[in-house]
C-alpha positions as CSV (number, residue, x, y, z in Angstrom):
1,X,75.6,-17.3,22.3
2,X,72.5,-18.4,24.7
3,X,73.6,-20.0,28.1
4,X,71.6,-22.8,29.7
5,X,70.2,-20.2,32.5
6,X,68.6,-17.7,30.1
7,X,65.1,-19.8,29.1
8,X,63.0,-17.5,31.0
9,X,65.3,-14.3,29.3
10,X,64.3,-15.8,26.1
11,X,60.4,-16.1,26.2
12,X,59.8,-12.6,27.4
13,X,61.7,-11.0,24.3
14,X,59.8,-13.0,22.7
15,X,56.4,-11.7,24.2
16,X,57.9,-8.3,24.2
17,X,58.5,-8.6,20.7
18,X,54.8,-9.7,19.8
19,X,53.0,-7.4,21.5
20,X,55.2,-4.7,19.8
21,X,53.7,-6.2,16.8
22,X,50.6,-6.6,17.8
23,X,50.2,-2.6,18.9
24,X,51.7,-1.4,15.6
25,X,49.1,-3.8,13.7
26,X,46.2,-1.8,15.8
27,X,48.2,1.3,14.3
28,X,48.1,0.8,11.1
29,X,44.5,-0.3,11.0
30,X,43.7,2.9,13.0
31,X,45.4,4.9,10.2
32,X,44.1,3.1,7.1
33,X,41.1,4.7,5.2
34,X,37.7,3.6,6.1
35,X,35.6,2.6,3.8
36,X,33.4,5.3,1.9
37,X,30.1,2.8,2.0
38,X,30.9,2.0,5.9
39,X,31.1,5.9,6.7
40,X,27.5,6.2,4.4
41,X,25.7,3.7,6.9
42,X,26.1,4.4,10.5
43,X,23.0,2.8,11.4
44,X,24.1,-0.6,9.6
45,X,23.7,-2.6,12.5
46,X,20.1,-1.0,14.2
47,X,16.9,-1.8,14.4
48,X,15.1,0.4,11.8
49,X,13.2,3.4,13.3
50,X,11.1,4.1,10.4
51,X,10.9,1.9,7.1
52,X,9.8,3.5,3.7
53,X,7.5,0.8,1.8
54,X,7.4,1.2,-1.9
55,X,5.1,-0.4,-4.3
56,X,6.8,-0.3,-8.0
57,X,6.0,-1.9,-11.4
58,X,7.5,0.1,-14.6
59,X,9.0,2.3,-13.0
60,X,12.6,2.6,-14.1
61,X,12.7,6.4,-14.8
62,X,11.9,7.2,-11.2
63,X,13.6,5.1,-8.7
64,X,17.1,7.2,-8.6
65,X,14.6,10.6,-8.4
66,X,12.5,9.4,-5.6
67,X,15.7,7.8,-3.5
68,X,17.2,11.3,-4.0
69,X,14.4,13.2,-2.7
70,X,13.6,10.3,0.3
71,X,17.4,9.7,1.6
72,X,17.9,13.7,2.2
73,X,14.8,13.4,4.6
74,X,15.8,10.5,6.5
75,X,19.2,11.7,6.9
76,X,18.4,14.5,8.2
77,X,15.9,13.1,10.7
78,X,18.9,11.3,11.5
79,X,17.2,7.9,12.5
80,X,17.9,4.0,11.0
81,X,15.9,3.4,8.3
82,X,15.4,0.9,5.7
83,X,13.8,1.5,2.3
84,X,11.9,-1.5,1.3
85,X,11.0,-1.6,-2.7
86,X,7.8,-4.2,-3.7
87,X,8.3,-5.3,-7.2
88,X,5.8,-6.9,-9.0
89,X,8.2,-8.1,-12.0
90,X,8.5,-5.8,-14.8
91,X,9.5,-5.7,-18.4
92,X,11.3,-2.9,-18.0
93,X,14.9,-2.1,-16.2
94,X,13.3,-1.3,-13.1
95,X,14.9,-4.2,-10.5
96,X,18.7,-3.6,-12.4
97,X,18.7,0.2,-11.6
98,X,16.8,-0.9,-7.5
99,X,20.0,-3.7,-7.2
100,X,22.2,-0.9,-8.6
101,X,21.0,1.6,-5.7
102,X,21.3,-1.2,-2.8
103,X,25.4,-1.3,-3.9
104,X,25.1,2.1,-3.4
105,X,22.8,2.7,0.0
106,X,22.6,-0.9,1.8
107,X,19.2,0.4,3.7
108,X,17.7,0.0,0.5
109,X,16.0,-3.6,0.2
110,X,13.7,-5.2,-2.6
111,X,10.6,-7.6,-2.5
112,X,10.0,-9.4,-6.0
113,X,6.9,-11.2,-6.9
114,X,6.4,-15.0,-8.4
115,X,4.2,-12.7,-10.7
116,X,2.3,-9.5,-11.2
117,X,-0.1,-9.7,-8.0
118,X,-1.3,-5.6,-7.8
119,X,0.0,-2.8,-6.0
120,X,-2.7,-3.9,-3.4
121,X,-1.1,-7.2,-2.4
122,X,2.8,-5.5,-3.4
123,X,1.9,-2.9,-0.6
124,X,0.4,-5.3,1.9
125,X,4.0,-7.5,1.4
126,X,6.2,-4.3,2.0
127,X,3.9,-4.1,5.1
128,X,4.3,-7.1,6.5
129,X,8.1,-7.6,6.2
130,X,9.5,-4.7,7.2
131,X,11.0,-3.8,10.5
132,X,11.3,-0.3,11.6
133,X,9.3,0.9,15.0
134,X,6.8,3.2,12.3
135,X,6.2,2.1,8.7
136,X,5.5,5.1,5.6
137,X,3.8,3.8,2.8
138,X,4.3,6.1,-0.5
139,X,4.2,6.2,-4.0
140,X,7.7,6.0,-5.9
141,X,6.1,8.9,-8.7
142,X,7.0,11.4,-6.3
143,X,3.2,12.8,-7.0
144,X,3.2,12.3,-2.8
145,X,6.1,14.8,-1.5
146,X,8.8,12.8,0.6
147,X,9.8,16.1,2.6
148,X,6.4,15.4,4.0
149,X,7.5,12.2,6.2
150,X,9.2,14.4,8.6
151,X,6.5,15.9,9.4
152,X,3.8,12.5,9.4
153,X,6.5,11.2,11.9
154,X,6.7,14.6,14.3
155,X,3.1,14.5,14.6
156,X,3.0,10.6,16.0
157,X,4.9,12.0,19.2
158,X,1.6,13.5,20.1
159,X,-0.1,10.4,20.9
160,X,-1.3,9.4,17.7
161,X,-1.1,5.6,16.0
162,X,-1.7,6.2,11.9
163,X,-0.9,9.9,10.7
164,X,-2.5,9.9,6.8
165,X,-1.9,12.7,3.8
166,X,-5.0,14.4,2.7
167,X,-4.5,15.8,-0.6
168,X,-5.9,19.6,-0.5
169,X,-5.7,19.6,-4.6
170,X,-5.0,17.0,-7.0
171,X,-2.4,18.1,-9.9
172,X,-2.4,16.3,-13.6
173,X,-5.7,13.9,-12.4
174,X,-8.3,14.1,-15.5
175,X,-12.0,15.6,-14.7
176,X,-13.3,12.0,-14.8
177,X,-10.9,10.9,-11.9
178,X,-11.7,13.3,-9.7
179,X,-15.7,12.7,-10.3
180,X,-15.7,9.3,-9.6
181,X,-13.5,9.6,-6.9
182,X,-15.8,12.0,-5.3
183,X,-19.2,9.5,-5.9
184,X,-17.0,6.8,-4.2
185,X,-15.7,8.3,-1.2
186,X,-19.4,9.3,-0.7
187,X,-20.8,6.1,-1.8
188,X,-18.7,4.4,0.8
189,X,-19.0,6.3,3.9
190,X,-22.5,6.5,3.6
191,X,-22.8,2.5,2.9
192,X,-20.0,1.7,4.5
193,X,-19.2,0.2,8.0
194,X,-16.0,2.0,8.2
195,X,-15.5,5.5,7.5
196,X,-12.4,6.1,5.0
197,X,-11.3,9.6,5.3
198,X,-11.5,11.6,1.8
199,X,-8.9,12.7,-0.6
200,X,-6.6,10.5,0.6
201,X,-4.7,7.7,-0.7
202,X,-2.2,4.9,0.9
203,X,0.8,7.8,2.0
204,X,0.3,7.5,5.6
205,X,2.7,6.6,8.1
206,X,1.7,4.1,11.0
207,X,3.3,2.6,14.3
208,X,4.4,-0.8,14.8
209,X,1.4,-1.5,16.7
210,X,-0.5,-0.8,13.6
211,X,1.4,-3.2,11.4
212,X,1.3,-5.9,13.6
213,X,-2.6,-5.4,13.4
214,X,-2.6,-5.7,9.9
215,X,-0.6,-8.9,9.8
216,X,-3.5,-10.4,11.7
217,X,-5.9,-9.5,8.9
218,X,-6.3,-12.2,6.5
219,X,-7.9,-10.9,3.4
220,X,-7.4,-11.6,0.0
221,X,-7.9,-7.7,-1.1
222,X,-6.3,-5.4,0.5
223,X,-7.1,-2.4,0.4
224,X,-4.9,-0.6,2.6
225,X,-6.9,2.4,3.7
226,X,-10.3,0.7,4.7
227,X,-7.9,-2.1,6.6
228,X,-6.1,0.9,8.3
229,X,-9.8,2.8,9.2
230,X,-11.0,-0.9,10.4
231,X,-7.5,-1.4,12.8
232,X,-8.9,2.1,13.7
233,X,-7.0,3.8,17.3
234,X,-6.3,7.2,16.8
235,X,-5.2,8.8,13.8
236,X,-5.0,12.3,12.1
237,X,-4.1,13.9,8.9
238,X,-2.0,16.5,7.5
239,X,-3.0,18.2,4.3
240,X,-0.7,18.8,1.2
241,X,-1.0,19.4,-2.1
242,X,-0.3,16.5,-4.7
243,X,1.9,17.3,-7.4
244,X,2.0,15.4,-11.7
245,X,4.0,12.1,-12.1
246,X,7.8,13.1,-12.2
247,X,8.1,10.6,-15.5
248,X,6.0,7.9,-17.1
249,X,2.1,7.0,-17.0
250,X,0.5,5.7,-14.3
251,X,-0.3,2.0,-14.5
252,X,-3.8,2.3,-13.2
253,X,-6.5,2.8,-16.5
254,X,-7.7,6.4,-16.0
255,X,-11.4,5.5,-16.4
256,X,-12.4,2.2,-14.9
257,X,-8.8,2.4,-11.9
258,X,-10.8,4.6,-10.1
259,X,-13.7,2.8,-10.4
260,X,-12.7,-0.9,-9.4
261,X,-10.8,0.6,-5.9
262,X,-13.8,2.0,-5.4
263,X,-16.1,-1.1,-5.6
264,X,-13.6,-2.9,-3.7
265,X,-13.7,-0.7,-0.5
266,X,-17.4,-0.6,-1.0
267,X,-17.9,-4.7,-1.0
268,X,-15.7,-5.4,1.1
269,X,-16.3,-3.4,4.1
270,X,-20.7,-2.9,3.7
271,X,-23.1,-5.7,3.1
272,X,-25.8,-2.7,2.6
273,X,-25.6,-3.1,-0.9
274,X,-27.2,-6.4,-0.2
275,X,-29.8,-5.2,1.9
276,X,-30.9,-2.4,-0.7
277,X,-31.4,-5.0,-3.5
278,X,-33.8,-6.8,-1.0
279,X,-35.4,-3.0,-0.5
280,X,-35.3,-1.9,-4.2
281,X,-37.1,-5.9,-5.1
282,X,-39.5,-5.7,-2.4
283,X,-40.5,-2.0,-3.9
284,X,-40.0,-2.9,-7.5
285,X,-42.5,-6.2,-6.4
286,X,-45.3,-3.3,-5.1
287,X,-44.9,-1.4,-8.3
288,X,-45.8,-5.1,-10.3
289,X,-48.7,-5.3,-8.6
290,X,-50.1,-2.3,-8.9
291,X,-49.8,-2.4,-12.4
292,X,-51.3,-5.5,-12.3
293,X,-54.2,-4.5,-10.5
294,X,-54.7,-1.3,-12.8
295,X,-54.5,-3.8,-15.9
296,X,-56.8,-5.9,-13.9
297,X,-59.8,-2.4,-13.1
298,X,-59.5,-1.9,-17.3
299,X,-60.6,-5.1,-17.9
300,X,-63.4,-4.6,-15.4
301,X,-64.4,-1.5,-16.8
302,X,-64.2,-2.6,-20.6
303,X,-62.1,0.4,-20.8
304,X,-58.5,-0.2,-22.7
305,X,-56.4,2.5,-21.5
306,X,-52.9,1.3,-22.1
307,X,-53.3,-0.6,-25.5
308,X,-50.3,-1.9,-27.5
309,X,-46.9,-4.3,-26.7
310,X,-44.6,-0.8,-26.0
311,X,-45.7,-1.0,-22.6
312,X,-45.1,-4.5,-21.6
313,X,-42.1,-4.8,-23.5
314,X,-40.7,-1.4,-21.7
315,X,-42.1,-3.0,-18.6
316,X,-40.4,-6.6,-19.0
317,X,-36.6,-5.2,-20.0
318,X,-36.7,-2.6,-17.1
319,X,-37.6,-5.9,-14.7
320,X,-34.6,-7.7,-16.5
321,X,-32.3,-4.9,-16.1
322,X,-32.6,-5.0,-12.3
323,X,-32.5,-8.5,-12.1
324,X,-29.5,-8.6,-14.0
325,X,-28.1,-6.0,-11.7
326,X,-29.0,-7.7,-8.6
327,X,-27.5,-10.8,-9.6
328,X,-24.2,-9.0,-10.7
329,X,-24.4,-7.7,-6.8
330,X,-24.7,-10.8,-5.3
331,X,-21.7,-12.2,-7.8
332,X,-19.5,-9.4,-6.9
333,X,-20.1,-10.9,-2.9
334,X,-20.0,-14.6,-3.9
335,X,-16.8,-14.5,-5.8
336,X,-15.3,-12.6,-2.3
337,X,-16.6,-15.3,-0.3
338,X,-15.0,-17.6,-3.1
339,X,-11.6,-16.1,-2.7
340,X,-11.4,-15.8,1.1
341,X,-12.3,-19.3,1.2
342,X,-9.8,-20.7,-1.1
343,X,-7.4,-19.3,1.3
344,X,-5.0,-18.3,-1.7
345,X,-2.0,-16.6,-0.5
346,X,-2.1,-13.1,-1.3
347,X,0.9,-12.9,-3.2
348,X,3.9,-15.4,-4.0
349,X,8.0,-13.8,-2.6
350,X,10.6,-15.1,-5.5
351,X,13.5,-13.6,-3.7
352,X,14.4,-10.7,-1.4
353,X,17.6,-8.7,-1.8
354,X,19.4,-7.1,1.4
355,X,17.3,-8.9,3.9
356,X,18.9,-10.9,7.1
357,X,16.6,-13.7,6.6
């Protein structure tokens, strides 16, 4: 039985009694088991310090491969990461098995296209949206080793902003390939504006003041390593050897793949093709008027030298030919010209999975 005079009594066993309740809560929350995906992601809540960018199209055979090469790496450089995948869509189960991985490893985040825009434009988008202080852009075929990141990121701590792979051999590529990647890199650097190191491709890593660069470039082709030599600031290479495909075929055509990359770092970073079909018509022109003037001495003379059509004909489709060259040329820079000024974006997002925004 409660008297009148015990109010005050009252109230604090009640407060005693709640904050009994209160600490035992805590206790049994301290106690419980923690999540096994919370204790996989201590870096849930950071800024990246390094994001992986991955261009992918067919390539359902080597996403779970590559992440269990790449994840050993970055844990053991023991910084936040993110792992950003660039789809363009596929026919094949290559987004299920990426959104199966992300339940898994919630670093792991995935780009997918409108369409099929290139791995050009796919790595550009990777690029441009991710986060982390550097930015690695590799291959998901594992050709490019991931155990070499640590080392692209240990050399940036000695001052440098782009740190690039420089294949010392070239497993599995066909005689062919490796021709016409030799002719190019030369054709380029000797044309070009911009010198693009050899034997390399896009595994590079860069720093964040690299990236933001890049974003400031709007061109409709990107092709990554002539944008990265044009950014320019100081860079340096480390040399590897590339390894085969781990599974599948490449989705670049193993004669004319080469090829087109190479035309497109050569138009769109020299106009000196330009400038030597002015040259080659302004000698060809000289060469048309000599033989015009030694057509012109026989009929002087009365002497027919060169008698018959062979000679005119041969004359008139060699002419052709180099017009029809020239003009192809001067299409090749037109239909740039047309693209940059349509201002086309250069690829279309249709979603993003495990992004804040």
């Amino acid at each position: 039985m409660l008297l009148r005079s015990d109010p005050l009594r009252v109230a604090r066993s009640f407060k005693l009694s709640e904050l009994t309740l209160n600490l035992e809560t805590q206790s049994t929350l301290r106690s419980s088991t923690v999540p096994k995906f919370c204790l996989q992601n201590p870096f849930k809540n950071m800024i990246p310090k390094i994001s992986i960018v991955v261009p992918v199209y067919k390539e359902e055979s080597n996403i779970r491969p590559f992440l269990a090469r790449v994840e050993p790496v970055l844990e053991k450089m023991g910084l936040a990461y993110e792992v950003i995948f660039s789809l363009d869509p596929s026919p094949d189960r290559t987004e299920d098995v990426i959104r199966e991985e992300i339940q898994r490893n919630d670093h792991i985040k995935l780009l997918v296209f409108s369409r099929r825009f290139g791995q050009p434009a796919a790595t550009i988008a990777g690029i441009l949206a991710c986060t982390g202080e550097t930015c690695v852009v590799i291959d998901v075929d594992l050709q490019d080793p991931p155990e070499l990141i640590e080392q692209l990121h240990a050399k940036l701590a000695e001052g440098y902003e782009v740190i690039y792979a420089k294949r010392r051999s070239r497993k599995g590529e066909t005689l062919p390939k490796r021709v016409i990647s030799y002719i190019g890199y030369s054709v380029i650097n000797r044309l070009s504006d911009v010198q693009i190191p050899r034997n390399t491709g896009d595994f590079r890593i860069m720093t964040r003041r690299v990236t933001e660069e890049l974003r400031r470039l709007n061109e409709s082709h990107g092709f990554l390593r002539g944008l990265v030599a044009y950014v320019g600031f100081k860079q340096a290479y480390i040399e590897y050897d590339r390894d085969e495909r781990f599974a599948g075929k490449g989705n670049y055509n193993r004669f004319t793949g080469s090829f087109k990359i190479g035309l497109n770092g050569l138009i769109s970073f020299s106009s000196r093709p330009l400038q030597m079909m002015a040259m080659a018509g302004f000698v060809l022109a000289a060469i048309s008027f000599l033989i015009g003037g030694w057509y012109l001495l026989q009929k002087l003379i009365g002497v027919n030298l060169t008698p018959g059509l062979s000679t005119t004909v041969l004359v008139v489709t060699f002419f052709s030919g180099v017009q029809l060259l020239a003009l192809g040329l001067m299409g090749e820079y037109v239909g740039r010209i047309y693209d940059e000024v349509k201002s086309r974006p250069m690829y279309i997002v249709d979603r993003k999975v495990n992004f804040d925004d």
